[in-house]
VOBA-1610 file (N, C-alpha, C; in pm, whole numbers, padded with zeros to 5 digits, always signed):
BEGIN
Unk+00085-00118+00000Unk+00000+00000+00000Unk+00090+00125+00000Unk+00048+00237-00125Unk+00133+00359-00089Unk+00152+00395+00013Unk+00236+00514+00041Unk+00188+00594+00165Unk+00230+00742+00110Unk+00089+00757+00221Unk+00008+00917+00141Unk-00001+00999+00298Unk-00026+01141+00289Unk-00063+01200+00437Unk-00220+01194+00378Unk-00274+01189+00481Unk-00427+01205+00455Unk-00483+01227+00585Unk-00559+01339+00595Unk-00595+01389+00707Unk-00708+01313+00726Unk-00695+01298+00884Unk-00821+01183+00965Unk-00924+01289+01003Unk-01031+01231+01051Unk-01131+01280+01145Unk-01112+01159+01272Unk-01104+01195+01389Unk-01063+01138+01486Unk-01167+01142+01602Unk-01199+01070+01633Unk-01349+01106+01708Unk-01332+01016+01897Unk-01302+01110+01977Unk-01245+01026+02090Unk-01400+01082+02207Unk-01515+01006+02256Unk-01595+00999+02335Unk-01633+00886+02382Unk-01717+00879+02512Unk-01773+00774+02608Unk-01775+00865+02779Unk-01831+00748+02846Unk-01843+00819+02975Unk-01710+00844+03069Unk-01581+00760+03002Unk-01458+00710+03081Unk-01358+00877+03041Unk-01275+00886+03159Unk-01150+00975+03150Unk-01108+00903+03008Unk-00988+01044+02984Unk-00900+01053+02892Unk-00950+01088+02732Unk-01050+01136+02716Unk-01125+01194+02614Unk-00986+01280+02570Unk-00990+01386+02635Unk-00893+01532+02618Unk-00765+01526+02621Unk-00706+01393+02701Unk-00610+01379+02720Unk-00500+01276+02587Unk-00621+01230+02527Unk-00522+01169+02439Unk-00556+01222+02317Unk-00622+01342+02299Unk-00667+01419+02175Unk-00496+01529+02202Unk-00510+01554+02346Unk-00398+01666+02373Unk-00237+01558+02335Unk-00258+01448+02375Unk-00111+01401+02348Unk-00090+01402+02170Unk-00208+01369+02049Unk-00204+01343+01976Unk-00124+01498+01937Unk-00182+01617+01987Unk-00179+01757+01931Unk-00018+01760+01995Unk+00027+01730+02101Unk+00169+01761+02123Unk+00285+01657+02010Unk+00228+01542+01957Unk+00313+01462+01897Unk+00291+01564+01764Unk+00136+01595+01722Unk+00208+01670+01611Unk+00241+01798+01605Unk+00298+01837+01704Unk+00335+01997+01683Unk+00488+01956+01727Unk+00530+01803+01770Unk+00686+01830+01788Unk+00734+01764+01670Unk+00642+01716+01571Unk+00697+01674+01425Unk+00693+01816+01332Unk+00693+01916+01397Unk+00672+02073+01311Unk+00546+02082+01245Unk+00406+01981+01347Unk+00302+02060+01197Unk+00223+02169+01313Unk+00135+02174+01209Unk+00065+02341+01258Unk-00034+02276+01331Unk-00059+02362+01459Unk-00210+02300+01532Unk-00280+02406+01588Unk-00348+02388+01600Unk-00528+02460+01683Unk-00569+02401+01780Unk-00590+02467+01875Unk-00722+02372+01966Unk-00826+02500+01975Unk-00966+02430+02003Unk-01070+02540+02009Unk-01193+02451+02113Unk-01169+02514+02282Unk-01213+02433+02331Unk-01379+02499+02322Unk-01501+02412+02349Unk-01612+02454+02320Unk-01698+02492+02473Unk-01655+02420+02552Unk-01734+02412+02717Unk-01670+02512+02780Unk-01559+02458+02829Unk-01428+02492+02893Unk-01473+02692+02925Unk-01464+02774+03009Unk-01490+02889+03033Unk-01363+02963+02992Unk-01405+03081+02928Unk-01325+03159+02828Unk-01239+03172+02952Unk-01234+03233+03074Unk-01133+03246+03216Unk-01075+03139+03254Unk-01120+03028+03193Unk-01059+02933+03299Unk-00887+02907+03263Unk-00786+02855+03398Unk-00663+02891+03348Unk-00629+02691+03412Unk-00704+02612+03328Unk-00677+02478+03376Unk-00531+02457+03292Unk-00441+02288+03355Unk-00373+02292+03291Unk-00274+02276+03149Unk-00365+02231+03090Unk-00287+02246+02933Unk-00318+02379+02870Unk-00457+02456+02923Unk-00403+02609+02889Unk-00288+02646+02924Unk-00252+02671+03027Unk-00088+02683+03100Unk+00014+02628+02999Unk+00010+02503+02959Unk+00106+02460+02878Unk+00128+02470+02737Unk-00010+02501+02691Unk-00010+02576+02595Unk+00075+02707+02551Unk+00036+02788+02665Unk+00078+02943+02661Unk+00265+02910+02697Unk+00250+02812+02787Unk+00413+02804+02740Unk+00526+02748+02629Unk+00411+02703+02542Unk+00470+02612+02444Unk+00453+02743+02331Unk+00366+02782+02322Unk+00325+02903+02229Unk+00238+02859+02132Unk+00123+02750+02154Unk+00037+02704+02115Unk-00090+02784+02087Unk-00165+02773+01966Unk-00250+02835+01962Unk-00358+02793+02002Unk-00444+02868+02114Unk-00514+02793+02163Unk-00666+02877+02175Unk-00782+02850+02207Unk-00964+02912+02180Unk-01025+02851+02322Unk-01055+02943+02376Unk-01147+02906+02509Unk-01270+02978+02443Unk-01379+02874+02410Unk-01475+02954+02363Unk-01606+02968+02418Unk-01610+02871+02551Unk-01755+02837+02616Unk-01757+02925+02794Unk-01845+02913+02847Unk-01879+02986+02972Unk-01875+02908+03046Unk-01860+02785+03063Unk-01825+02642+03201Unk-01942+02532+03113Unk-01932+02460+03216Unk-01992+02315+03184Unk-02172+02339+03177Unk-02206+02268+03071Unk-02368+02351+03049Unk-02451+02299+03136Unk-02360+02228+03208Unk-02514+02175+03298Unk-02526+02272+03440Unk-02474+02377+03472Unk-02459+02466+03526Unk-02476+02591+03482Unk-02493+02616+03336Unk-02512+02758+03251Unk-02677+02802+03328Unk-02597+02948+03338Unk-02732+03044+03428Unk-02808+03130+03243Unk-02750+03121+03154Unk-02798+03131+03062Unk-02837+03058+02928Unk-02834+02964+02910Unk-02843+02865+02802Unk-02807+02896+02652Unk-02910+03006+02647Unk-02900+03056+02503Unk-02771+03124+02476Unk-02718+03173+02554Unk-02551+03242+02571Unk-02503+03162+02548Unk-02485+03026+02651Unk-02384+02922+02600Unk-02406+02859+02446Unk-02551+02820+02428Unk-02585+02768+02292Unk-02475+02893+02154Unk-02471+03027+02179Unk-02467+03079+02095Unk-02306+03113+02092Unk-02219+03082+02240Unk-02104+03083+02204Unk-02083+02956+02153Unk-02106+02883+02161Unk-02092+02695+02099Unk-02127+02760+01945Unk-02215+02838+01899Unk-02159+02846+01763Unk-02082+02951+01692Unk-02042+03037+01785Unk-01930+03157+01758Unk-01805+03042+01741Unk-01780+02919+01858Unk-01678+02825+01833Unk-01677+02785+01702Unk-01773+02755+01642Unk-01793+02657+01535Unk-01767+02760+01395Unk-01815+02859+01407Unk-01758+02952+01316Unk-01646+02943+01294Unk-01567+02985+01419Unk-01459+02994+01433Unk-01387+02858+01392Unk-01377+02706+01437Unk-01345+02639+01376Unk-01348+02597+01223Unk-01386+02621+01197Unk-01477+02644+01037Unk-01389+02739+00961Unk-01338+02832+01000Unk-01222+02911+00883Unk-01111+02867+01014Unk-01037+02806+01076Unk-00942+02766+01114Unk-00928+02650+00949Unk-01018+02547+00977Unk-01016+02424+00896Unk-01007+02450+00804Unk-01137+02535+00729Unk-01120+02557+00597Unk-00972+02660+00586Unk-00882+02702+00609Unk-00807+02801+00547Unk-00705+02754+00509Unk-00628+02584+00540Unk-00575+02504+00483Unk-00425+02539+00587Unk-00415+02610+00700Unk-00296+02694+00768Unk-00291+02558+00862Unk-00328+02446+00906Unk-00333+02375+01031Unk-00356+02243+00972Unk-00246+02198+01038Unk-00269+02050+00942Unk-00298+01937+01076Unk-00302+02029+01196Unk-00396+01956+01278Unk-00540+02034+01358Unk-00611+02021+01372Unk-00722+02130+01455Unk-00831+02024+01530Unk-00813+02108+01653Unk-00834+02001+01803Unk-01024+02078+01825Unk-01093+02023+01870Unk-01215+02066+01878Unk-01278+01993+02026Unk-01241+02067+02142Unk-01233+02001+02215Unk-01348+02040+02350Unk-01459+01895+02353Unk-01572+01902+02377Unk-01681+01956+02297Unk-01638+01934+02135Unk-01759+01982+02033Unk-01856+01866+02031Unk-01867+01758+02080Unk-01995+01673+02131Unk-02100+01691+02143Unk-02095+01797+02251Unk-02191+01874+02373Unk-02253+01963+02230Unk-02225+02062+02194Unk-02283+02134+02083Unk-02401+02068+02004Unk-02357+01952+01924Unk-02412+01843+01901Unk-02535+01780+01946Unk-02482+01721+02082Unk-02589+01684+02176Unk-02674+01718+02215Unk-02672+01858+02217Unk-02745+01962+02255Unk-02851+02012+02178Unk-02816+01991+02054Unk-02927+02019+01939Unk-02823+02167+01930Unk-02743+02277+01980Unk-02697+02380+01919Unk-02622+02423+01810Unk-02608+02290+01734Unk-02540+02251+01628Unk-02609+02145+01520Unk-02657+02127+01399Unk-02690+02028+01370Unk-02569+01929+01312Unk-02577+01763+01355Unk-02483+01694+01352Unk-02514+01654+01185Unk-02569+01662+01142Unk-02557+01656+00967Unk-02555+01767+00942Unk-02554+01866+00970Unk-02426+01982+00885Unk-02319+02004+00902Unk-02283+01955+01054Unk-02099+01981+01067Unk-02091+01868+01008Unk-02151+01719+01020Unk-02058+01634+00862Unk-02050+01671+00750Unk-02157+01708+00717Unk-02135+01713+00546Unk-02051+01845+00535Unk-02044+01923+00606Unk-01940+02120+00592Unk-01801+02029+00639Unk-01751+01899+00708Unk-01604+01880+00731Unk-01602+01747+00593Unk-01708+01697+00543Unk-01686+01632+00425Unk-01634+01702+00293Unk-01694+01841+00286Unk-01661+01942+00182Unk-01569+02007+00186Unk-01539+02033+00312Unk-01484+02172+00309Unk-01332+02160+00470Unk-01274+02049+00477Unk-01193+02046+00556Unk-01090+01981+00431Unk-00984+02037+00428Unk-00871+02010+00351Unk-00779+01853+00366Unk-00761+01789+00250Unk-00686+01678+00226Unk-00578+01633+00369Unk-00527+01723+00371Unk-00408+01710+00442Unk-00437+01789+00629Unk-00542+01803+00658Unk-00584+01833+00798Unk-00630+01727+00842Unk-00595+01708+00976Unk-00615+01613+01074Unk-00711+01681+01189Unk-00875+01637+01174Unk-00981+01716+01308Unk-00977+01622+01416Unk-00940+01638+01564Unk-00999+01575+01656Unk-01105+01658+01742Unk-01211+01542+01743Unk-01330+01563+01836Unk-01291+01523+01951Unk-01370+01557+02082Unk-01396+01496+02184Unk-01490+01517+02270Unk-01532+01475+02338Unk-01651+01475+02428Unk-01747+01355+02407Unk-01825+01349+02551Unk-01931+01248+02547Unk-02087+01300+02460Unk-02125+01155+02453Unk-02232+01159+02381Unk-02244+01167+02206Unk-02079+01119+02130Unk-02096+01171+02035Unk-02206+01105+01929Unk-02276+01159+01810Unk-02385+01119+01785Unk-02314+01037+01674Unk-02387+00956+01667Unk-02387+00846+01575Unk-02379+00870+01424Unk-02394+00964+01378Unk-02377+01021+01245Unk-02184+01057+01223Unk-02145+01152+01340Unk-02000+01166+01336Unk-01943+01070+01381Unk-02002+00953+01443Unk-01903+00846+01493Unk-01862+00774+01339Unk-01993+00760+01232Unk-01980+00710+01142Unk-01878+00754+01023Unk-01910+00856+01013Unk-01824+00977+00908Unk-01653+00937+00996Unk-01634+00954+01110Unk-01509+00976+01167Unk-01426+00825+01079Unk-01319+00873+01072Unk-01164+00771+01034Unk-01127+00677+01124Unk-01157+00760+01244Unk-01098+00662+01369Unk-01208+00683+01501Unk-01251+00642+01599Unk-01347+00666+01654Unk-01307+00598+01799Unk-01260+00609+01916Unk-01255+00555+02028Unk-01354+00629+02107Unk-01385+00480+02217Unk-01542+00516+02325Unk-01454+00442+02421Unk-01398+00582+02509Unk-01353+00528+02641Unk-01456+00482+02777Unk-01449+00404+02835Unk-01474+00295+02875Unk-01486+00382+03063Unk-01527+00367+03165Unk-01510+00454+03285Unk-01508+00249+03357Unk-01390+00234+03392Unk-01418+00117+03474Unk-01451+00124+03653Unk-01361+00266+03654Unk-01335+00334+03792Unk-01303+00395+03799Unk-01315+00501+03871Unk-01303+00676+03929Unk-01334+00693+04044Unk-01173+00775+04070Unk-01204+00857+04190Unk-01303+00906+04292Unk-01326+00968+04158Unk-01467+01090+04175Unk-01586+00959+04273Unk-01561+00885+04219Unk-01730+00777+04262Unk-01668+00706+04444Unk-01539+00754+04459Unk-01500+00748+04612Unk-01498+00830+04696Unk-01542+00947+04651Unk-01546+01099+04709Unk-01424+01149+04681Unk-01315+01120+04612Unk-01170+01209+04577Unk-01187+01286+04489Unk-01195+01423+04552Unk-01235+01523+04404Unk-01114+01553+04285Unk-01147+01627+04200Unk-01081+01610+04059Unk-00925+01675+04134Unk-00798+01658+04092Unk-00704+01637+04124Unk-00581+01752+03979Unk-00545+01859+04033Unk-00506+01925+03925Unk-00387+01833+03879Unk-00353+01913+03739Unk-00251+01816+03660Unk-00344+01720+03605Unk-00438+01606+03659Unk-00516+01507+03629Unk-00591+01532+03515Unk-00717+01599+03654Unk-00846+01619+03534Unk-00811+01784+03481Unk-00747+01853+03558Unk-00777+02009+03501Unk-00674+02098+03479
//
């Protein structure tokens, strides 16, 4: 079989840790092979200073906090619904502009899930219109069955055991 670059769609959800974490290792392997990357997180609160923002800003990574916290806590809905698609805009000429030959989309699930996005138009707009040679990772739970299908590669992490379900709350470095 030749070998060609061909950009994946990468689709990492389920109820288990490590969603973010192995979307983030994928984005550090390819930014230390010199390619170009993005992340554009969708939940995550434009303030929040968790840690791979931190490592980001020290790496000189380009990075998008585009959501107000976790929606199951949003005191406004329609705010969050409508930054979830200021993200998606925004991802959308990241992808299409052909500058990033990786772009991280991280917790675009939830958008999805939510109905604030329809999941047959972000397929068919990353079927058209995401370039040969870009590599998209998704992540988050709940992803819908339409992008699990479309996706190249698709992992559903698994929660066998957690902390969290012993009373040990989230643990920086870990989860944040």
């Amino acid at each position: 079989m030749p070998s060609r670059r061909q950009g994946l769609l990468i689709v990492y959800t389920g109820e288990g840790k490590g969603k973010t974490t192995a979307a983030l290792g994928l984005l550090l392997r390819a930014w230390g092979r010199g390619m170009r990357v993005c992340t554009i997180q969708f939940i995550k609160a434009e303030t929040g200073n968790w840690g791979e923002v931190r490592a980001a800003k020290k790496l000189g990574l380009e990075w998008h906090k585009m959501g107000d916290g976790f929606t199951h806590r949003s005191r406004d809905p329609e705010t969050t619904a409508a930054k979830a698609r200021q993200g998606w805009q925004l991802a959308q000429e990241k992808i299409a502009s052909g500058a990033y030959d990786l772009v991280f989309l991280d917790e675009f699930t939830y958008p999805l899930h939510f109905g604030w996005l329809a999941t047959e138009a972000v397929v068919d707009w990353l079927k058209h219109h995401k370039p040969p040679h870009t590599h998209v990772v998704i992540t988050g739970r709940y992803a819908p069955q339409a992008l699990l299908e479309a996706a190249d590669l698709a992992t559903e992490m698994c929660k066998i055991k957690h902390p969290y379900d012993q009373g040990i709350r989230a643990q920086p470095g870990i989860e944040f």
